[in-house]
N, C-alpha and C positions, 0 to 999 in steps of 0.2 A: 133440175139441171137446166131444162129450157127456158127456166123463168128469171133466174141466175145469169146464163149466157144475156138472154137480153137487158137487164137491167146492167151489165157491162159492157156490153154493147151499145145503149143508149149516152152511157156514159163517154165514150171513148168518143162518140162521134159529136156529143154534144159541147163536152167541154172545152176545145179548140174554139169552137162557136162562141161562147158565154163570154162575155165581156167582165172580167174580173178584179180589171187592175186601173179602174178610174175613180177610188175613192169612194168617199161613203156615198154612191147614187144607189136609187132605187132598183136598177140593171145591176148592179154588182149584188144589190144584198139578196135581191130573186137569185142570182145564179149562183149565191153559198150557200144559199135554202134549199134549193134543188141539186146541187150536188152531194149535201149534206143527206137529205134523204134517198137519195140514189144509191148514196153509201150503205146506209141502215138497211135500205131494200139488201143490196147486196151481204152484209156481214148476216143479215136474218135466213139465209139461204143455205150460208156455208154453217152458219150455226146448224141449222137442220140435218147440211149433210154429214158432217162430223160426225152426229149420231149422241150429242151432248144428253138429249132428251132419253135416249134412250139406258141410258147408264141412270140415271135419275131414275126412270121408273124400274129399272133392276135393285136401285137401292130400296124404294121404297115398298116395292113388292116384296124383297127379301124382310124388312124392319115390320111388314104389316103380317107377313108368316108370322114373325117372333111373337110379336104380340096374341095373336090368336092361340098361338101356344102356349103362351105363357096364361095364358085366360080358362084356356082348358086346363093347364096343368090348376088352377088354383080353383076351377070349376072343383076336377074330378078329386082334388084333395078334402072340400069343405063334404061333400059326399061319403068320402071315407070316415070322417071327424061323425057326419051325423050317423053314419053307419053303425058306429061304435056307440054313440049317446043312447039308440035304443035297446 
C-alpha cells in the first residue's frame, strides 16, 4: 500500500511538472516514458492487492491435488492388477 501510495503520489506531483505537449522532443518523449512506467509501477501494485495471484495458486494447488490423486489412484490400481497376477 505504501509503495502504491507513493508511486501515485510521484505521479500526481510530477505530471503537472512534465512538459508533454511540445511535439516530438526529447522532454515530451522522457515524460511518456516516465509516466508510462509509473503507471505499470502502479497497475503492478493493485494487481497484487486484488489478490489476482492468489486465486491462481488456489487453482493450481487444487489441479496439483487432482493429479496426485489421480496418480495414486493408477499407482494403487496396477498394485491390485499385480496382486491378482501372482
Amino acid at each position: 500500500m505504501m509503495y502504491m501510495g507513493l508511486a501515485l503520489g510521484m505521479l500526481f506531483f510530477a505530471v503537472p511538472r512534465l512538459d508533454l505537449r511540445s511535439g516530438l522532443t526529447l522532454p515530451t518523449v522522457f515524460g511518456v516514458v516516465w509516466v508510462l512506467f509509473a503507471l505499470m509501477i502502479v497497475a503492478a501494485h493493485l494487481y497484487e492487492l486484488i489478490g489476482v495471484d492468489e486465486q491462481k495458486k488456489q487453482e493450481l494447488s487444487r489441479v496439483k491435488k487432482m493429479k496426485s490423486w489421480q496418480l495414486e489412484q493408477l499407482v494403487l490400481g496396477r498394485r491390485k492388477l499385480m496382486q491378482f497376477k501372482k
